[in-house]
N, C-alpha and C positions, 0 to 999 in steps of 0.2 A: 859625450862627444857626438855631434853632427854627422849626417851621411857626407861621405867623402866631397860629392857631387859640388857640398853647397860650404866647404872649404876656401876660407880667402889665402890666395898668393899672390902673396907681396910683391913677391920676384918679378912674376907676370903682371901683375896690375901695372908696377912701374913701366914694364917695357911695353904696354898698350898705352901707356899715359902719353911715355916720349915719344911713340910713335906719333901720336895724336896731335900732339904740341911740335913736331917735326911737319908735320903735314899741315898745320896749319900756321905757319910762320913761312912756308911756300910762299914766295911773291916772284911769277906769277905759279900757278897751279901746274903742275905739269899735263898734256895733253894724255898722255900713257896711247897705248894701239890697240883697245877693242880685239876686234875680233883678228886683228891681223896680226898677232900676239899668240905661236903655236900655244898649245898644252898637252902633252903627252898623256891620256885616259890613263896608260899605264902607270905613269907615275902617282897615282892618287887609286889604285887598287887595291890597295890593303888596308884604306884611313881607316874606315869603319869596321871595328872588330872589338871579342870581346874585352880585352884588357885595355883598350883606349891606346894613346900614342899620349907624348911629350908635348906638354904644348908650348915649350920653344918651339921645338921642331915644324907644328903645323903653323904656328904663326910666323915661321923663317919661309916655309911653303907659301903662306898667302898673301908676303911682301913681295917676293920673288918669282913667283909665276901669277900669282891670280889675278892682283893687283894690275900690275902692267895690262893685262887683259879686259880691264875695262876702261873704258873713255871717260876721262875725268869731263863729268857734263859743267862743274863749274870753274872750269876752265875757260879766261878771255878769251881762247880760241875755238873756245866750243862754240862752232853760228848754224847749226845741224837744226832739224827739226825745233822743238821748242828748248834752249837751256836754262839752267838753274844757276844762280848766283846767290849761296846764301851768302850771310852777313857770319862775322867772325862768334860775333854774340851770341846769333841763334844756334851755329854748330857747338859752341859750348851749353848754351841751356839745352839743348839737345840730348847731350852728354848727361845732364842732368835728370831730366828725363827717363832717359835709359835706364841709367844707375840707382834711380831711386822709384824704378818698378810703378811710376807712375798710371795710375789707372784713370780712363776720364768717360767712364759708362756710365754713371748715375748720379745727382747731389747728392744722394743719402749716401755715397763712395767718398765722393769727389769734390767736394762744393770747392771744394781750393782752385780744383782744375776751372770749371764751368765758369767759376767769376771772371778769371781773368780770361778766359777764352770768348766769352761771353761781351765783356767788353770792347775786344778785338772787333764782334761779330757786328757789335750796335755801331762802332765806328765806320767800319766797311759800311752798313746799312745808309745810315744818315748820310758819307759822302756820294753813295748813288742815288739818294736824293727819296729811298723810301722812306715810311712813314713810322711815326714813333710804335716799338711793339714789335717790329720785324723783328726777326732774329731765328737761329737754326742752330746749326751744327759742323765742326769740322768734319770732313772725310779725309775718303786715301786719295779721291784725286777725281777730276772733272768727269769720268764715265761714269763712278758711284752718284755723284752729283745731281747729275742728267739722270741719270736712271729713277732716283729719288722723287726728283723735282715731277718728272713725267708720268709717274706712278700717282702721286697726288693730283697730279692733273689732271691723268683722265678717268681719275674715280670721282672726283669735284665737277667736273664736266657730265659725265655718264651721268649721274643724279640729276641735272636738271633737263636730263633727257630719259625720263626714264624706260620710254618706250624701246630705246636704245641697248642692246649689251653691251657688255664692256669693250668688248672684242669689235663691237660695230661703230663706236666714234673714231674719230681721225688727230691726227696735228698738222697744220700746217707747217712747213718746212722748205727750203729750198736745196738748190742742190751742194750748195758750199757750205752745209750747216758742217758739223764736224762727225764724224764715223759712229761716235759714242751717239749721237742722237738718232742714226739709223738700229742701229744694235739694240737701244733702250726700247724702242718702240718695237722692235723684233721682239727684245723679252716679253712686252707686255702683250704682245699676238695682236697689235693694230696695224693698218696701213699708215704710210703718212700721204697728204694731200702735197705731191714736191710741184711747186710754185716754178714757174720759169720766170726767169730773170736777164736784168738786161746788163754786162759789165760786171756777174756775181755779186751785185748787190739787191739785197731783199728790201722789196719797199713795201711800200701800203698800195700804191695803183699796182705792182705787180698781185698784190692777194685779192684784192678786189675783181682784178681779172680774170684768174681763178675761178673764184669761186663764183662769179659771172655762167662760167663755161661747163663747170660741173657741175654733175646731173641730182649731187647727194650735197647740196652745201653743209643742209641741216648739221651733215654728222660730223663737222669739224669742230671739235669744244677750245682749241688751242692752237698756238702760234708760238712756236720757235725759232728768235732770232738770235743772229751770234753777235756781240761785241768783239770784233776782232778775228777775222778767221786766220787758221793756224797759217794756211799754205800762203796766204797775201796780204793780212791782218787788216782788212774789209769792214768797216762798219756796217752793219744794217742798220734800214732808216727803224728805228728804236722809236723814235716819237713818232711816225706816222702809223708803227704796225702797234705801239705800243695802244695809242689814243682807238685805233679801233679795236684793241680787243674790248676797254673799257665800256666802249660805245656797244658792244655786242658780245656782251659780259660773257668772254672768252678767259681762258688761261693764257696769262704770259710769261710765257717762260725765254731767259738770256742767258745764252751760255758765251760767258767772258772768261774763259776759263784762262787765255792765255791775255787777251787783252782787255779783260775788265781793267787792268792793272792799271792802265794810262787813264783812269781819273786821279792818278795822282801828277797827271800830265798839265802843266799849267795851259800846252799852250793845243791839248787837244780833249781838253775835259769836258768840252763843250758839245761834242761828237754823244755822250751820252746821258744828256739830258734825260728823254725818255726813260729812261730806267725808273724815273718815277713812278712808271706805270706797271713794272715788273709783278709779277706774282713771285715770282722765285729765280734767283738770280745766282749764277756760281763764279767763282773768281779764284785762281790757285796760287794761293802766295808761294807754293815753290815753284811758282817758275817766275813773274816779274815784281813780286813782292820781297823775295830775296831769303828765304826760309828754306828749310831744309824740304826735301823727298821723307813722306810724304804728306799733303798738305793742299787740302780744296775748300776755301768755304761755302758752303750752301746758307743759304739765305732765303727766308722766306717770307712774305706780306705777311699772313696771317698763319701763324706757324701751331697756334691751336685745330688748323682745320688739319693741319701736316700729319697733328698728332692723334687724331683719329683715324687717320688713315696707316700711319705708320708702326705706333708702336706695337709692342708686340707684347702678346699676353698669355702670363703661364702662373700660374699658381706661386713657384717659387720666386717670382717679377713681384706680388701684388704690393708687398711694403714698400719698392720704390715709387707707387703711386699715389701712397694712403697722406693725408695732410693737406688742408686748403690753401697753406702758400704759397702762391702760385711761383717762389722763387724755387720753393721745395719741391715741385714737382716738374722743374727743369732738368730734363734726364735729359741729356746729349743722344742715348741710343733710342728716343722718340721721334726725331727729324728726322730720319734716314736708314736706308736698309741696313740696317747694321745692328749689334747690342754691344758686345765685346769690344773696345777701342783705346789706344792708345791715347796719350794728350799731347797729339799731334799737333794742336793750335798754341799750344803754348810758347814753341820757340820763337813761336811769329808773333804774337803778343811781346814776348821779353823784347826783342829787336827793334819791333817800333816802339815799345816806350822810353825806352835807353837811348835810341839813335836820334828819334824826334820826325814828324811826321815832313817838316821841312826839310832833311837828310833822306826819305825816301821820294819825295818831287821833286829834287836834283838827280838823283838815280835812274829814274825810269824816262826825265827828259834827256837824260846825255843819250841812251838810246836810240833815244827818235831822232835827234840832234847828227848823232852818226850817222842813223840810214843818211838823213838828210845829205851829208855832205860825201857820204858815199856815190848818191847820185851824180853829184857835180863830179867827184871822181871819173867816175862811168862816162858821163858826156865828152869828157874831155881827152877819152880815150879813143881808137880807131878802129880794138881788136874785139869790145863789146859793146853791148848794147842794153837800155832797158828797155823791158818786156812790157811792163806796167807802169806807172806812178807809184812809187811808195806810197804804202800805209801801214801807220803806225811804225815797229821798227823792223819791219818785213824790203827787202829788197831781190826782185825777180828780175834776172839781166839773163842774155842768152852771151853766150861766146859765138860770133858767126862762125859757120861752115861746121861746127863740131857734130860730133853725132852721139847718141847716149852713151856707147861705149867710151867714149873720147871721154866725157864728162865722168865716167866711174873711174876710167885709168887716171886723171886728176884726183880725184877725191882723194882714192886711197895713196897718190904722193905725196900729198899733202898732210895726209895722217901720218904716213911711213918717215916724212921727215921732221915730222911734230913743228906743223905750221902752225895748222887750223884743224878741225874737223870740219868739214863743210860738204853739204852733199845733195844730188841735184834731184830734183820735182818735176813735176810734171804741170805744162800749164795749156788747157786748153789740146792737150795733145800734143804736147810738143815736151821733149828733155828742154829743160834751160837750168840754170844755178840760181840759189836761194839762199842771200844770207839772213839767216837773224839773228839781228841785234839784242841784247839783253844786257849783258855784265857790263858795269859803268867803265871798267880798265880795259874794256877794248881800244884800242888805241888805231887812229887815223892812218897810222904807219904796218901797223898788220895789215889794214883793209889794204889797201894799195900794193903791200907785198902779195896779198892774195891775185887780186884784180892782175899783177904784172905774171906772176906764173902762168896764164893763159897765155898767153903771147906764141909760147913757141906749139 
């Protein structure tokens, strides 16, 4: 007989099952209250201890207190920060996943994982228009990404400067690039070269002027631009800063982490052309590709230079590298800081091959589609305003006269009554409100109910 630990209950398995199959037969999601959801610390003071607890019991606890205490992010009414919209498939192969202790660190583990995640990775490649040969690795999410991407970068950069230390090359970057590219460059103990811009968008004559003005050009190896910024979903000119890195055999590095997603955009795929020109490009299919948390792909031009940079080497490692085919020596924990990894890519593989790649360019345009008609909403109101022009499926409107407090005492009504989640940003220095668009069941009639709760 087995240690207790690793004992199957039936009893329980069923009633996680129904739960699961309860929770996912939700149409729509319930919103639940985050943080505005007490928890009594007391009441969960004894869980850990040595004879264990009943797990009905903890599992009657974590539907009835814990649960409600977090924000169903895929939730139609989730338009907060960036949401997640998985598909019903990918939460079941998910589940699969889980249950079948799926590993996706090395082919000589894995090759089951890596093909099919692999094929995900070369579709993603070829529709941003890189070259046959790219390809990488899933991560946990756009900051490992960045960090990854950045790290090759400026070890690939520093070498053709060798007068250079690592610590003394730059990236260029602007000020709306995303947090995770300030941080990454923190990690690695570089400056960035921050470009001013005009409108928060990053162009080519913005870098040129730049680097016109500074006194160290030499030491800038790379250029990071975003497809799609989180807080207004902004394209950067991609082909202009793209064609000079090439022209000044720079590192290009795109963090599309939220809006890489809209090249599946018919009617805005055009916005990133340049990607052609990428060195390494990140895209996170849980947030508009429609996959579970968590889930980034990286991507990379030439992912042999990745793997001299990345992977990692220890003696008990060396068999996963021993073998000349080079399919055989596609270890996932070579692309990226990582060894140990779940196959995280996998649910996003199952969903677009089952749903079809024309089932996910109807989804990610109903988004755009909303903001779109969102705005006309907006115009046609007296008590708001927009801030900006939409992009992508980002929409920035102010409520005149409100003041930041004004805009958090809405927020949390609208959680408290299980509207929406929706919560307000900052643009330019000013509180204004910020919806985004994602989940295709957003519906015309929630936005408008939102949009009418400002009134009083």
């Amino acid at each position: 007989m087995g240690h207790q630990m690793f004992e199957y209950n039936a009893k329980f398995a069923n009633e996680v099952f129904d739960y699961c199959r309860d929770r996912m037969s939700m149409d729509p999601v319930p919103l639940d209250f985050g943080g505005l959801h007490p928890i009594d610390p007391a009441s969960m003071a004894d869980f850990i201890r040595p004879e264990g607890h009943d797990p009905d019991e903890i599992f009657d606890f974590f539907k009835h207190s814990l649960a409600p205490a977090v924000v169903s992010i895929d939730s139609p009414g989730f338009l907060a920060f960036i949401p997640n919209a998985p598909t019903k498939s990918s939460l079941l192969f998910d589940m699969v996943v889980a249950c079948s202790g799926l590993n996706g660190t090395s082919w000589l583990e894995s090759s089951g994982v890596v093909m099919a995640e692999n094929q995900a990775l070369t579709f993603l490649a070829q529709l941003a228009g890189m070259p046959d040969g790219s390809g990488g690795a899933f991560v946990s999410g756009g900051s490992l990404g960045n960090l990854s991407s950045l790290t090759v970068g400026r070890d690939i950069g520093q070498s053709k400067r060798p007068h250079l230390s690592l610590h003394d090359v730059r990236f260029a970057i602007s000020a709306d690039a995303h947090s995770s590219i300030g941080k990454a460059l923190h990690v690695l103990g570089i400056e960035p070269l921050l470009v001013e811009t005009d409108d928060h968008r990053f162009t080519r004559e913005h870098l040129e002027t730049a680097l016109a003005n500074d006194p160290h050009p030499n030491t800038v190896v790379g250029i990071v631009a975003t497809s799609g910024t989180t807080n207004a979903g902004i394209v950067d000119d991609l082909e202009g800063l793209g064609s000079f890195a090439r022209e000044h055999d720079l590192w290009f590095h795109v963090d599309g982490a939220y809006g890489g997603a809209a090249l599946f955009s018919p009617s805005e795929r055009h916005l990133f052309a340049g990607l052609r020109h990428a060195d390494s490009f990140i895209v996170d299919p849980h947030k508009w590709l429609f996959a579970p948390l968590d889930c980034c792909a990286l991507i990379l031009r030439d992912p042999t230079v990745a793997r001299k940079v990345l992977a990692q080497q220890a003696s008990y490692l060396d068999i996963l590298h021993e073998g000349d085919d080079e399919d055989y020596e596609w270890n996932p924990s070579d692309f990226a800081i990582h060894l140990s990894r779940r196959a995280r890519g996998l649910p996003f593989w199952y969903s677009l091959v089952t749903n079809g790649t024309a089932a996910y360019e109807t989804a990610v345009q109903a988004a755009i589609d909303l903001a779109r008609r969102t705005v006309a909403m907006i115009d046609e109101m007296d008590h708001v305003e927009m801030v900006r022009p939409t992009s992508l499926s980002i929409v920035l409107f102010r409520r005149t006269g409100w003041s930041a407090e004004r805009y958090t005492q809405w927020s949390h009504q609208l959680l408290r009554d299980q509207i929406a989640f929706v919560t307000p940003t900052k643009w330019e220095g000013e509180t204004v409100a910020r919806l985004a668009f994602l989940h295709p069941d957003t519906t015309d009639e929630l936005v408008r109910h939102i949009l009418e709760t400002m009134r009083d």
